[in-house]
C-alpha positions as CSV (number, residue, x, y, z in Angstrom):
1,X,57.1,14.2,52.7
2,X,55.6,11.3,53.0
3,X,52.8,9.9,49.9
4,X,50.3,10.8,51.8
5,X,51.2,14.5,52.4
6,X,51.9,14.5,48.5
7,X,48.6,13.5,47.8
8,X,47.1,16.2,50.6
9,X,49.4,19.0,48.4
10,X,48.4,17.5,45.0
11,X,44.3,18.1,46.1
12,X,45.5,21.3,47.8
13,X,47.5,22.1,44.4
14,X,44.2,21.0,42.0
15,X,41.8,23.8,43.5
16,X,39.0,23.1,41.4
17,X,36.4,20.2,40.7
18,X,39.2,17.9,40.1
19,X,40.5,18.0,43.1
20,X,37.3,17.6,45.1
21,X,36.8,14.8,43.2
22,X,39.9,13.2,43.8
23,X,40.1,14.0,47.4
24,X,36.2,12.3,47.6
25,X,37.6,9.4,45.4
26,X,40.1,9.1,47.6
27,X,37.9,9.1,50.9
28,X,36.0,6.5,49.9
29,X,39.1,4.1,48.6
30,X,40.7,4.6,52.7
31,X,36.6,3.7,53.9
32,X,36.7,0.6,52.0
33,X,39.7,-1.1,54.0
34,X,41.7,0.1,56.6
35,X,44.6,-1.6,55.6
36,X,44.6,0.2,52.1
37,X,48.4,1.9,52.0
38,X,48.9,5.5,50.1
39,X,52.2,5.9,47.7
40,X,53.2,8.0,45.4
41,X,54.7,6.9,42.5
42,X,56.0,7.8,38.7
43,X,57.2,11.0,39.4
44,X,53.5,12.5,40.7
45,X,50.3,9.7,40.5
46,X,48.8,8.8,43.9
47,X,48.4,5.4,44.3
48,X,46.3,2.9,46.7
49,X,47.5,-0.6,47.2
50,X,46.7,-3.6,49.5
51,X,48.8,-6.6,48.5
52,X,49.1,-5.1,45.6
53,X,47.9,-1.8,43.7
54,X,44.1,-1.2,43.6
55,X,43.8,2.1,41.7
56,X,45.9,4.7,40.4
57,X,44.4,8.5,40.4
58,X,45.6,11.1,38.0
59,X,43.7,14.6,38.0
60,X,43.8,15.4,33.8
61,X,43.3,19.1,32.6
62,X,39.6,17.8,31.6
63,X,38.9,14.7,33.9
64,X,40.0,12.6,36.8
65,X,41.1,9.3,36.0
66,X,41.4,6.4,38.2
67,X,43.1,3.4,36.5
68,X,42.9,-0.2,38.1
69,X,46.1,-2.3,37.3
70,X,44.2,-5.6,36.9
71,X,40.3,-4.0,35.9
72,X,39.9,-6.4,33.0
73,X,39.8,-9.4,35.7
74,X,37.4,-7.6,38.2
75,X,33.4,-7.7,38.1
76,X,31.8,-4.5,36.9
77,X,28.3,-5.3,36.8
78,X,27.4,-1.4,37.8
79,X,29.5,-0.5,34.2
80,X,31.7,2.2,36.0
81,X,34.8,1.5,33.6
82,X,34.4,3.7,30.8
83,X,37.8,3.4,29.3
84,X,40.5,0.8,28.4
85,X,37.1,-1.5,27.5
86,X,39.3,-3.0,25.0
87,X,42.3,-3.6,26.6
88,X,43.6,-7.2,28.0
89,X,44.4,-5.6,31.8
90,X,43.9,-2.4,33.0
91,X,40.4,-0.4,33.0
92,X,39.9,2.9,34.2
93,X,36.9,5.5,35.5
94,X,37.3,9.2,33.6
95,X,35.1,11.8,35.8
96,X,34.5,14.8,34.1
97,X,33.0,18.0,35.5
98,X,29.7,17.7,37.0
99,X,30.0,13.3,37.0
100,X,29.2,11.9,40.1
101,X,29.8,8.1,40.9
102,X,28.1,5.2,42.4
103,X,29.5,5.1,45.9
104,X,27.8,1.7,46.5
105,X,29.4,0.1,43.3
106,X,32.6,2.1,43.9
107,X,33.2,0.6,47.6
108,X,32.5,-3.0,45.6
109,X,35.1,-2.2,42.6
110,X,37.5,-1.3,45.5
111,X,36.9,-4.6,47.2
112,X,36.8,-6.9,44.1
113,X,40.5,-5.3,43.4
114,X,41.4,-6.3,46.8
115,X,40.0,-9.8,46.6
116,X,41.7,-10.2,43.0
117,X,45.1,-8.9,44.3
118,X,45.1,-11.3,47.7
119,X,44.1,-14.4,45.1
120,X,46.5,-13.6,42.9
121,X,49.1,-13.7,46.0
122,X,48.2,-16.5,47.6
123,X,48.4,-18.6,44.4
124,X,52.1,-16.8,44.3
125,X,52.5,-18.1,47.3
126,X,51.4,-21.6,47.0
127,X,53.6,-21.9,43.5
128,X,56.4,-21.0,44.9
129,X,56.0,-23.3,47.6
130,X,55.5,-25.9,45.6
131,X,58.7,-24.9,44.0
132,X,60.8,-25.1,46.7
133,X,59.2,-28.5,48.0
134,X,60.2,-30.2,44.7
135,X,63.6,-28.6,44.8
136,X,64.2,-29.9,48.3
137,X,62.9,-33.4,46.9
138,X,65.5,-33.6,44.6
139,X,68.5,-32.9,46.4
């Protein structure tokens, strides 16, 4: 199976408002970019990446929790982060029963992640060739 069959089982699987949720989380994440790639990683958590992960979705016994790798960096002027406030990285939505989200802020949170993940690549990319200049300088 590829990841995105296991995500089509794992909203099949979750029956309830959880999986509704996820599989309308998830609709909106492939809307905002049609480069975004499904995996499926850590033994079960569907992930969305483009150059780089953009959100991590977990359907909880109680909520639906979408963790973004790098949400301390991104702009959340809509306040859709609720938990990990403290934390030095990550942030994450929790959706519990009956929640409903911002689909305008959502799609902007989706592409801020995007934006932050192709930055932080291209600066990658222009260190390491940097790198290799001054190596080649040298020899």
């Amino acid at each position: 199976m590829n990841a995105s069959d296991h995500i089509d089982q794992l909203i099949a699987d979750t029956d309830d408002w959880r999986g509704r949720t996820l599989a309308n989380l998830r609709k909106i994440i492939l809307g905002v970019d049609k480069d975004i790639v499904e995996e499926w990683k850590w033994m079960g958590s569907p992930v969305w990446s483009r150059d780089g992960i953009v959100a991590v979705g977990n359907a909880h016994k109680d909520k639906v929790k979408l963790t973004f790798s790098h949400g301390a960096s991104l702009p959340d002027p809509e306040n859709l982060f609720n938990n990990g406030l403290n934390g030095k990285v990550w942030r994450a939505i929790d959706l519990f029963e009956g929640d409903e989200i911002d689909e305008r802020a959502f799609q902007n949170l989706i592409r801020a992640a995007i934006e932050y993940n192709q930055a932080k690549a291209k600066k990658k990319l222009a260190s390491g060739t940097r790198a290799k200049t001054a190596k080649s300088k040298d020899a």
